[in-house]
VOGU-3710 file (C-alpha; in Angstrom, 3 decimals, decimal comma):
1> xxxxxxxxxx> 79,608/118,042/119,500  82,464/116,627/121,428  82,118/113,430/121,044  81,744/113,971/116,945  85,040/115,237/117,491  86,443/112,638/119,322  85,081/110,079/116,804  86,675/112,069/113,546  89,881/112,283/115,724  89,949/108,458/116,262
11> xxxxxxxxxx> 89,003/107,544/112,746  91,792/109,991/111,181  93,934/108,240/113,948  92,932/105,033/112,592  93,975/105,884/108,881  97,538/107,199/109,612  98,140/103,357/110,428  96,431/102,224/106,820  98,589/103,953/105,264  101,668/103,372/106,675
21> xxxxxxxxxx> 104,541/103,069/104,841  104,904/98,973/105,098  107,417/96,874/103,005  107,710/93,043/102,387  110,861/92,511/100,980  110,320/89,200/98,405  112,752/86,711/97,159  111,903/87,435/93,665  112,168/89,959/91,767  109,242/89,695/89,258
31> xxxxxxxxxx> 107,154/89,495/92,471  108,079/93,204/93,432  106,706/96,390/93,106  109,983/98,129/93,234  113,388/97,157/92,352  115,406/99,086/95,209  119,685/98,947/95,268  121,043/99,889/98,282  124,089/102,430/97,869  126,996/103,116/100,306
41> xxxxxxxxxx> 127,093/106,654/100,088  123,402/109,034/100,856  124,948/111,193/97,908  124,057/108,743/95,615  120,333/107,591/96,866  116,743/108,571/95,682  115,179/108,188/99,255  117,219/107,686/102,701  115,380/105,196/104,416  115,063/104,625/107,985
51> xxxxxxxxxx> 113,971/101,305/109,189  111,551/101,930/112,709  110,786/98,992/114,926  106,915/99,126/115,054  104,680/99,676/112,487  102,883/102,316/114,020  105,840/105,201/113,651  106,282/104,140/110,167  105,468/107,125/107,216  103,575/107,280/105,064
61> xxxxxxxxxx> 105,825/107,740/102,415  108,504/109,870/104,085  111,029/107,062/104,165  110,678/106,216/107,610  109,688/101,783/106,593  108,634/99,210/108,256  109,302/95,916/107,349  106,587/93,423/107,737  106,267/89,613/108,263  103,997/88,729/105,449
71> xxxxxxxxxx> 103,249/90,415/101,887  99,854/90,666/102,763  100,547/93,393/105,521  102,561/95,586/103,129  102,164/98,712/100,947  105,091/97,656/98,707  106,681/94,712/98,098  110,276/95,372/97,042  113,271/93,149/95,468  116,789/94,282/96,861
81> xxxxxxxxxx> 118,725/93,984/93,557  123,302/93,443/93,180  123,471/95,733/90,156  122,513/99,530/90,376  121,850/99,378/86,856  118,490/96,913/87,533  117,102/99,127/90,112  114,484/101,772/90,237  115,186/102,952/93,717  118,484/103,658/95,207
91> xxxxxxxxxx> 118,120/103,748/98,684  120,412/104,811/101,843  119,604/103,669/105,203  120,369/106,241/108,019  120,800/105,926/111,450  118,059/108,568/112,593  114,067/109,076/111,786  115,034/112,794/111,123  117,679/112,017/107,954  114,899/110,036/106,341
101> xxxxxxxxxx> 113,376/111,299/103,323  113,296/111,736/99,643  116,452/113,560/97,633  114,878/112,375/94,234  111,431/114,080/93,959  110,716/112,562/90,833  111,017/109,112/92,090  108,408/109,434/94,522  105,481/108,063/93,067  107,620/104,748/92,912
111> xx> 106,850/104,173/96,701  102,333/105,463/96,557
//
């Protein structure tokens, strides 16, 4: 019985890293998933986004990102746009895991 726990433990341990919340950021912008414009004030964004170092404490869709080498590895693959007007995402980045999140509910589905 233990050790059918300790399996189910490591497997559901396993899938927190699947589903990570991993972004490629490409050069293109018809090669993106998401369109995402970058605001100066968190009043103004849909999800404040912090950026963690390893891909193992990123969310799952929490906006706590990590930013991977190669499209391949990533979840989403986004297009940092000039004009707020050509975006679908308006993003904030903060300087602490706990101000990360979503302000724009509705938007949320954007980043599944």
């Amino acid at each position: 019985m233990k050790t059918k726990i300790l399996i189910l433990a490591m497997v559901l341990f396993a899938f927190t890293f699947v589903n990570a919340q991993k972004v490629f950021s490409v050069s293109n912008a018809a090669y993106a998933d998401v369109k995402v414009y970058v605001v100066d004030n968190k009043a103004y964004a849909d999800l404040l986004v912090y950026k963690v170092d390893h891909q193992a404490y990123a969310g799952k869709n929490d906006g706590t990102w990590y930013f991977v080498d190669h499209k391949a590895y990533a979840k989403k693959k986004i297009f940092f746009v000039d004009n707020k007007a050509y975006a679908d995402l308006n993003i904030y980045f903060v300087d602490h895991k706990a101000y990360a999140g979503w302000k724009n509910n509705s938007k949320k589905q954007l980043m599944y």
